[in-house]
C-alpha positions in Angstrom: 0.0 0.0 0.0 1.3 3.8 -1.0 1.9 6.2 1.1 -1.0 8.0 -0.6 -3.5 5.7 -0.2 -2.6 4.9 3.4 -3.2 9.1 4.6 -5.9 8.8 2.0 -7.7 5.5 4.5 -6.8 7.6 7.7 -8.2 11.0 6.6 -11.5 8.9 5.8 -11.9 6.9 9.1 -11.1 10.5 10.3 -14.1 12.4 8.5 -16.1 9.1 9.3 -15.5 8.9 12.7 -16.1 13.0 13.4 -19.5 13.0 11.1 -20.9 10.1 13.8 -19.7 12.5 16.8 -22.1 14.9 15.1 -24.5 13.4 13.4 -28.1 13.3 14.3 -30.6 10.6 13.2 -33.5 12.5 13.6 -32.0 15.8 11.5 -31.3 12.5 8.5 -34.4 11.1 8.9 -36.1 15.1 8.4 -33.9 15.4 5.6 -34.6 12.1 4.4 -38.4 12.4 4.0 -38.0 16.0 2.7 -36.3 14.7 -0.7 -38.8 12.5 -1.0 -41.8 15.1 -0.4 -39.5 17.2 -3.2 -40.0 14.0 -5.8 -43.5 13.7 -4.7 -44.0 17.2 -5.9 -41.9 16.7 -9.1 -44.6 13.4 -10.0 -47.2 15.9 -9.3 -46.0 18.4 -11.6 -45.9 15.6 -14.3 -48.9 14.9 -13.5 -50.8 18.1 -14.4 -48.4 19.1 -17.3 -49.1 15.7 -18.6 -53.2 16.4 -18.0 -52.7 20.0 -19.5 -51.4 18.8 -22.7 -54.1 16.0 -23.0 -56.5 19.2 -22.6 -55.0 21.1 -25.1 -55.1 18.4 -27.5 -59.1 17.5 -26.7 -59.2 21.3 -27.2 -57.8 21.1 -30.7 -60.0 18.2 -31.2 -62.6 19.4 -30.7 -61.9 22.3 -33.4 -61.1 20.4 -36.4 -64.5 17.9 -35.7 -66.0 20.8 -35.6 -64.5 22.4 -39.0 -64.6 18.7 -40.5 -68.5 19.0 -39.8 -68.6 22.1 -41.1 -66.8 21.2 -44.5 -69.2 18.6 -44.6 -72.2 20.4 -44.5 -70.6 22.6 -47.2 -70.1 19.9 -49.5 -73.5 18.6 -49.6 -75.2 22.0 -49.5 -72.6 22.2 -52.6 -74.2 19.4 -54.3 -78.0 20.4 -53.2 -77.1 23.3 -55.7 -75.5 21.6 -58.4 -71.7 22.8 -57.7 -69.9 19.8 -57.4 -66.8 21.3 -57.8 -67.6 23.2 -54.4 -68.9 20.2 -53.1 -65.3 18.2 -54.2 -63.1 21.0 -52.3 -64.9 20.9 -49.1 -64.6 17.3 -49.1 -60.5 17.5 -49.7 -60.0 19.7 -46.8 -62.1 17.6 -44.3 -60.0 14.6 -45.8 -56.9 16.8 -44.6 -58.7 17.4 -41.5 -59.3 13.6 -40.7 -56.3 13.2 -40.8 -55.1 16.2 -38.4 -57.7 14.8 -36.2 -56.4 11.1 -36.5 -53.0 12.2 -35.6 -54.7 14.1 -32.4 -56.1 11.6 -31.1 -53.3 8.6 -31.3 -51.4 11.9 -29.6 -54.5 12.1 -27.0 -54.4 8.5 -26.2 -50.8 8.4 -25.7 -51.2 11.0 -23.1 -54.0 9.5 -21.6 -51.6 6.2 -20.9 -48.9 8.4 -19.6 -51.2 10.7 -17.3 -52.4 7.0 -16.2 -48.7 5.8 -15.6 -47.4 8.9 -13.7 -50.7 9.3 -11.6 -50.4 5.5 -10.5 -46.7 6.4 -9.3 -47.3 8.9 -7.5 -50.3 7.2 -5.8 -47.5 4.9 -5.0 -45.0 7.3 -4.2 -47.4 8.9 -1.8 -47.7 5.8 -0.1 -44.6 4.7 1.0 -44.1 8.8 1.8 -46.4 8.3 4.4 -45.2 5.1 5.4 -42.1 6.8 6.0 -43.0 9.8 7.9 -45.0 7.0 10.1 -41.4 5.1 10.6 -39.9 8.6 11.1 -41.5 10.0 13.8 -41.7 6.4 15.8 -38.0 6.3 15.1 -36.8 10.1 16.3 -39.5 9.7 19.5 -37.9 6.2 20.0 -34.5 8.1 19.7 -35.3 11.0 21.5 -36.4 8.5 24.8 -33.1 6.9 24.5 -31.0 9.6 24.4 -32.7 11.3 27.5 -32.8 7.9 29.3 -29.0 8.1 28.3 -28.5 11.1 29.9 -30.2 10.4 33.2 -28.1 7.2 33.7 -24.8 8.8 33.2 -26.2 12.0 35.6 -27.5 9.1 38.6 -24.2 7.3 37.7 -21.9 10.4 37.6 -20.0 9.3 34.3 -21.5 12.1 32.1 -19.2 15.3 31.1 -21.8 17.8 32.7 -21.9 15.6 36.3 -18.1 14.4 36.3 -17.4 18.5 36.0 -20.1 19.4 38.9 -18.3 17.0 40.7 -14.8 18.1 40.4 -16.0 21.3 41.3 -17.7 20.0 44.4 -14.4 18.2 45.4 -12.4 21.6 45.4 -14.4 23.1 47.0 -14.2 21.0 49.6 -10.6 20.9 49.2 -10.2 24.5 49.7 -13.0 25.1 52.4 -10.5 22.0 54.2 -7.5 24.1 53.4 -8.9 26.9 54.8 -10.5 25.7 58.1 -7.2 23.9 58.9 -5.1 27.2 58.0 -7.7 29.0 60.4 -7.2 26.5 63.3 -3.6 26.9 62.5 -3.2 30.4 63.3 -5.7 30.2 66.4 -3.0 27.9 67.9 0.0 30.1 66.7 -2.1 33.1 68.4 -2.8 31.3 71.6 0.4 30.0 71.7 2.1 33.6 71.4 4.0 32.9 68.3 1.6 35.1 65.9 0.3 38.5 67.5 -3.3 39.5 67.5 -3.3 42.7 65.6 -6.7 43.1 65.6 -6.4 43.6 69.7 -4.8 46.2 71.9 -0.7 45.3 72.1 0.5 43.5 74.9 3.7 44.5 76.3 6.5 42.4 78.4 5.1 43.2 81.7 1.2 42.0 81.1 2.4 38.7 79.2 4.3 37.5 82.0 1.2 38.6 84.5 -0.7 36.3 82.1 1.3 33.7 82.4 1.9 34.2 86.0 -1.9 33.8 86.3 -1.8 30.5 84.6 0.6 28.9 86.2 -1.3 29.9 89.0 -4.3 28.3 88.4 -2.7 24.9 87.3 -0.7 24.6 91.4 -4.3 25.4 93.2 -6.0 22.9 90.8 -2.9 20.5 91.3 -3.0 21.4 95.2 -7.1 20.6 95.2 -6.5 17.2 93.7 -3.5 16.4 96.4 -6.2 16.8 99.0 -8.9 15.1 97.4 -6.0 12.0 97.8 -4.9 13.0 101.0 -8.8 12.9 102.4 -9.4 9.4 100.6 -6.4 7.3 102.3 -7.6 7.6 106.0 -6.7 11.0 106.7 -3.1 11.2 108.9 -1.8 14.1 110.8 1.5 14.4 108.3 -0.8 14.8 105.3 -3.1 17.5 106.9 0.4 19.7 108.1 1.5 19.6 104.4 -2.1 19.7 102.9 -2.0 23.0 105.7 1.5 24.1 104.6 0.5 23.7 101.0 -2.7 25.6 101.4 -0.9 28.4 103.0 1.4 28.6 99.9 -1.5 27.9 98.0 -3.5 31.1 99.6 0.1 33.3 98.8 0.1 32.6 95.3 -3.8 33.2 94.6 -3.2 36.5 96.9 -0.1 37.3 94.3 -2.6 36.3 91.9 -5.1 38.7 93.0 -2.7 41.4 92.6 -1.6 41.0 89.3 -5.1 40.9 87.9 -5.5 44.3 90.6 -2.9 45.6 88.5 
């Protein structure tokens, strides 16, 4: 095989395979029974020529019968008078006449069998037209259920193009509102922690972070000084334990005084 008619093969399954991307059954079927409602029309147009001739010629029959009965009255009024030589010239042009009118009317006959023949075709032809537009519109409703069946498959299944690009929007957006909560939570912990400054508040200076963290450690010993008493309490209760749980709460009661003060201040 040449090199020709090999890209000649390819650029035809080409164009075959992109006119059935694009094609539409229902626009071939419309276009279908159009050309043959265009032929149906052509039949019917040979049809009445066909008719209008076979009128004209009854027409002209009808003329020369009626000359050919005129010559013949002539002929033998003619010969009621005694002029035979009248009588002999009327009869030679009807003779001319008959033979007109025989001509006429193997032409009338001929396109009586022809107006016959075309008239029985397009009887036909009008037939199986309707036939088809029957078979068309069963076929394009048929189609037309299909294709929207089809389409509401791929949608519950999510394979169509319109779904499969609804859902990759869906999934970044849920990717970025993700990226976004977790970049939120992260600066929350960076602004708690004191790594990232809150410059939406008033600024803190040296003295009133440590105060605040003073204040927290604070509350951690009394909560860890509670909970040593709560144990002391639950194992009998001994004199050593209520000393140091005394001792303790005294130091306890200096810090939540200090504690006091700072937040005074």
């Amino acid at each position: 095989m040449s090199v020709f008619q090999r890209l000649s093969m390819i650029f035809k399954s080409k164009a075959n395979r992109a006119l059935d991307s694009v094609e539409d059954p229902r626009e071939t079927l419309d276009y279908s029974y159009q050309k043959q409602l265009e032929l149906l029309q052509k039949v019917r147009r040979g049809v009445a020529d066909v008719a209008t001739s076979r009128k004209r010629v009854e027409l002209q029959l009808q003329q020369l019968q009626q000359q050919s009965d005129k010559l013949e009255n002539q002929s033998r009024a003619a010969l009621s008078q005694g002029r035979e030589d009248l009588a002999r010239e009327a009869l030679t042009r009807r003779s001319g006449l008959q033979q007109q009118i025989e001509g006429l009317r193997q032409q009338h006959e001929q396109l009586q069998g022809e107006e016959q023949k075309l008239t029985l075709a397009a009887q036909r032809l009008q037939a199986k037209v309707d036939a088809f537009r029957t078979r068309k519109e069963t076929i394009k409703a048929t189609y037309t259920a299909a294709q929207a069946q089809t389409q509401i498959s791929e949608a519950f299944s999510g394979i169509s193009e319109e779904m499969g690009d609804v859902g990759l929007a869906i999934q970044r957006a849920e990717d970025k509102t993700a990226e976004m909560q977790a970049r939120a939570s992260a600066v929350d912990e960076l602004l708690a922690s004191g790594a990232l400054d809150d410059v939406s508040g008033a600024p803190k200076d040296d003295i009133q972070a440590e105060l605040d963290r003073m204040a927290s450690t604070s509350g951690v010993e009394l909560e860890l000084e509670r909970m040593k008493r709560e144990l002391g309490q639950g194992t009998g209760g001994s004199s050593t334990p209520q000393i140091e749980g005394g001792a303790s709460g005294s130091a306890s009661d200096g810090q939540a005084q200090r504690y006091r003060q700072g937040e005074g201040a």
